[in-house]
N, C-alpha and C positions, 0 to 999 in steps of 0.2 A: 812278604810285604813289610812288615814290624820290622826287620834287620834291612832292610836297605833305608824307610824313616832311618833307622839310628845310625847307619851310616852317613845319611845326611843329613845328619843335627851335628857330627862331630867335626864333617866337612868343614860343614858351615864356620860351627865351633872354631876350627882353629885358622876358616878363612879370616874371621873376624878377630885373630888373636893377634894375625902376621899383616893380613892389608888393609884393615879400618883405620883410617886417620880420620882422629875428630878432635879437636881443638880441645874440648868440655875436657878431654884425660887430666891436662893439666893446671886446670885448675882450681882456685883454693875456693873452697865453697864457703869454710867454715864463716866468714864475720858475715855476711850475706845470710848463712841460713840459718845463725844465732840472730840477726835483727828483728827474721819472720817471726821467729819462736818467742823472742821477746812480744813481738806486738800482738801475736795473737794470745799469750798470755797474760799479760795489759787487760786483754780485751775481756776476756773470761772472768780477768778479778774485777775489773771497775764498770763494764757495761760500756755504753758510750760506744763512741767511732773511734778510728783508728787510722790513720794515714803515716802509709811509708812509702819511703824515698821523695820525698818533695825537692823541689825545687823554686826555691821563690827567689824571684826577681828584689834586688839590692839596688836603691834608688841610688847611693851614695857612692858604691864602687862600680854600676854599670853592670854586674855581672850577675849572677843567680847563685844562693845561697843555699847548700843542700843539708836539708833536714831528714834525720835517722825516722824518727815518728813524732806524729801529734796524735796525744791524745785528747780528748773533747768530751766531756760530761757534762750536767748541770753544774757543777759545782766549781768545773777549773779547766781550765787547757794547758795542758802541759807538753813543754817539747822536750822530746826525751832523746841524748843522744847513748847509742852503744859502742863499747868499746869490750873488746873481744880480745883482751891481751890476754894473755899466761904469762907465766916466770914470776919473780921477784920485783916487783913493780913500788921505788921510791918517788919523791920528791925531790929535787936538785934545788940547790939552793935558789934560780932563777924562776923556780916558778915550773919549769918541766915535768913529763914525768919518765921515768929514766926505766926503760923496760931488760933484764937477764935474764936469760933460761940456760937452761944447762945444755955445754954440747955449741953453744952461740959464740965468736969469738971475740962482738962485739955487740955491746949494750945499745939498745934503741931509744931514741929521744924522741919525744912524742910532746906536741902542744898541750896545756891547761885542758884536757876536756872540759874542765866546768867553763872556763873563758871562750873557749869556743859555743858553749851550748847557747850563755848569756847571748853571747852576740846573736845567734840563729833568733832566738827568743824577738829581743830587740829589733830585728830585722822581719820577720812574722809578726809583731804586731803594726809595724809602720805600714806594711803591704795589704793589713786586714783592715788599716783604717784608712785607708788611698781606695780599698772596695766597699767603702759604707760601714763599715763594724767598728765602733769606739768598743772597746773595752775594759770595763769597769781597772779600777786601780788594782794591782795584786792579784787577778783573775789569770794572765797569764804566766806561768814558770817553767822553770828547770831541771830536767834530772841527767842524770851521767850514770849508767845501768852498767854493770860490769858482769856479766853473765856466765864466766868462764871457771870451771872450777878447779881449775888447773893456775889459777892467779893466786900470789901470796904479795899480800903489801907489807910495805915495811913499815912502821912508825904509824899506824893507820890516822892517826888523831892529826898528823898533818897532812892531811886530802880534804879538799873541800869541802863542805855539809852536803853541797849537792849530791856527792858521789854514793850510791846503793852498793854496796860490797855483793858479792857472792850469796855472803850467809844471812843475810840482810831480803837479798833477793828471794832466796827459797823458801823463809820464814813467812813471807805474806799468805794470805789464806782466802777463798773464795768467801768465807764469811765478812771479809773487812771491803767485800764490796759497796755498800751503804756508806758507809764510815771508813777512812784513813787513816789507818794504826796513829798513836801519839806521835811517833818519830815522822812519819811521813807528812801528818799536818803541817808540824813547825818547818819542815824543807820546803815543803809548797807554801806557805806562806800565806792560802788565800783561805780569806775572809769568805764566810757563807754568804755570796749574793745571789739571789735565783735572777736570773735574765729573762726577760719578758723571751715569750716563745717563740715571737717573729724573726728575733735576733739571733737565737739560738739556732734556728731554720737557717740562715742567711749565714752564718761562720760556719756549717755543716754544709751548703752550696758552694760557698766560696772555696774550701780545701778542698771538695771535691771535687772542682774544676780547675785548681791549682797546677802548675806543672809539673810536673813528677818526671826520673827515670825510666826510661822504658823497662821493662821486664819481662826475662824470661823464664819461663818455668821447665824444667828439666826432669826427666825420669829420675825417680830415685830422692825426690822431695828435694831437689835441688835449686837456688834460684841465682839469677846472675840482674842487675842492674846495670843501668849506661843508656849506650847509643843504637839502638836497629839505623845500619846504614842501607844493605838492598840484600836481593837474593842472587845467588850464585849458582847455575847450573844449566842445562838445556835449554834454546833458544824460545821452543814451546812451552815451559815450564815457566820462565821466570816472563812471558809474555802475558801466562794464564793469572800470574801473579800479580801482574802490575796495577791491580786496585790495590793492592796494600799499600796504601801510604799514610803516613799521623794523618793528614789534611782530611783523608776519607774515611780512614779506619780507626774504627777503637780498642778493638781485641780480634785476636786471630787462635783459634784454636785446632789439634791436631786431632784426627783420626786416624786409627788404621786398626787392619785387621790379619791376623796371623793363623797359620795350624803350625802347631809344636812347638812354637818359640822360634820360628822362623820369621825372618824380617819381612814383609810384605817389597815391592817391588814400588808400588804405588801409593801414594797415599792421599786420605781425605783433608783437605784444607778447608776451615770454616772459619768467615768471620763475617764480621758485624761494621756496618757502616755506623757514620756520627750521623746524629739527629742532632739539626741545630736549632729544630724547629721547636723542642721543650729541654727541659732541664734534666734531662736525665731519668725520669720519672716512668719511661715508656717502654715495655719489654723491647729487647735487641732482638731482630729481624736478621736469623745468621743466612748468609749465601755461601755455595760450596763449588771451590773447582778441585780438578784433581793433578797432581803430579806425582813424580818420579822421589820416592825415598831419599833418594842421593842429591836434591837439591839441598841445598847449602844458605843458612843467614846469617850475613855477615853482622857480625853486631860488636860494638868495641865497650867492656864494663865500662864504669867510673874511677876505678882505681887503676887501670892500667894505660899505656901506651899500645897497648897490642892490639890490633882488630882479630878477634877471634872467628874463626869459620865452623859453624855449627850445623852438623845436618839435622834437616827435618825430622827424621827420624828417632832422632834424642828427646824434641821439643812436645811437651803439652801445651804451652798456650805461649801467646807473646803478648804484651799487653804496651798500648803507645799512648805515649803523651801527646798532647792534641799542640 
């Protein structure tokens, strides 16, 4: 009995070596799942909320301006953008910043992160005060987190004060949760004002319900941001499916179940309808159908052109913006 299981775990094995096509193979996870690790790092030193991947609507160009994280305490809101270079990382005389790694045959030019952050910043508070939320003067700012320890800057005294180095980043301690090291006061800027607590309530409603990237969570602590456009697969499958949409759903999470590390056949779909009837406040109420492993979500990141095709069977949860 034991030698034919292992016979077919190797079947299996090398079915899934030679005819599994799943889009997730090729791609780059890394700036995506250095953003989480940022924020939930964030979140452990300074307490507070934490929102990634936003998307806030830009009164002035019409479009929607996508923020890395906001972070939110008594004390400050800060939008923090990540960038996730490696190599040799200068300044150009314009203002750029000019990325080489070894093995590259050509250097990458990359916008001001700090002029980019400003702007998100500036565009986040026009949106938060168009929803009822004036905020005090200097309460909200800017950081540019550089997480990668694989990044070498050159001249570093010419990078903007916003910008957190590497060794900068690692040096912070769960003790300077209360308090923000000397160097990190003077970058944020803000003055100790405590916010009456209704208001504080009401910028922690308002992000929360802000538009965000979809998100996908992936085995193997992987995550992808973008677009969920529909499901691909069996006519009864993507029929049992069809409640999933942003309008109705807010999160969709996966089940299944296996012996030996074999893929199951079938799997359990759960997710959770919107309540619009309160604020978010009220346990999710999950519904369950079931389908075929081999259905397929089609979903396109944010940084790319490509609609990628992701089986269910990859995916822990999906999460949608409303």
């Amino acid at each position: 009995m034991w030698l034919a299981v292992l016979c077919g775990l190797v079947i299996y094995k090398l079915f899934k070596c030679f005819f599994y096509d799943d889009d997730t193979m090729d791609l780059e996870y890394s700036d995506t799942n250095a953003l989480f690790s940022v924020a939930d790092r964030l979140k452990k030193l300074y307490g507070g909320n934490v929102y990634v991947g936003l998307r806030i609507p830009d009164a002035d160009t019409g479009s929607r301006q996508s923020i890395d994280i906001v972070l939110v305490t008594k004390g400050e809101l800060v939008v923090v953008s990540v960038k996730n270079f490696s190599g040799l990382v200068s300044v150009s005389t314009g203002g750029n910043w000019v990325c080489e790694s070894p093995g590259r045959h050509r250097a990458k030019h990359h916008p001001d992160p700090a002029v980019e952050a400003r702007k998100q910043a500036s565009v986040l508070e026009s949106y938060l005060g168009q929803r009822g939320v004036a905020l005090p003067e200097g309460y909200i700012t800017c950081k540019v987190i550089l997480p990668n320890p694989k990044l070498c800057m050159f001249s570093e005294s010419s990078f903007p004060s916003e910008v957190i180095t590497y060794e900068q980043w690692v040096q912070l301690k769960p003790a300077s949760k209360s308090m923000l090291s000397s160097w990190m006061k003077s970058a944020f800027r803000a003055e100790k004002k405590e916010m009456q607590e209704s208001v504080h309530q009401n910028l922690d409603f308002i992000l929360s319900t802000a538009p965000i990237w979809d998100r996908l969570e992936l085995k193997g602590n992987k995550y992808i941001l973008g677009e969920f456009l529909e499901f691909k697969g069996k006519q009864e499958d993507v029929q049992a499916l069809r409640n999933i949409r942003r309008s109705k759903v807010s999160r969709m999470a996966i089940q299944r179940t296996s012996m030996f590390g074999l893929a199951p056949s079938r799997l359990q779909v759960l997710f959770a309808e919107r309540d619009y009837r309160s604020e978010g406040g009220s346990a999710l109420e999950w519904k369950e159908v079931n389908v075929r492993s081999s259905t397929e979500v089609l979903f396109q990141p944010e940084s790319s052109s490509k609609i990628r095709k992701i089986k269910l069977a990859s995916i822990i949860s999906l999460t949608l913006s409303a």
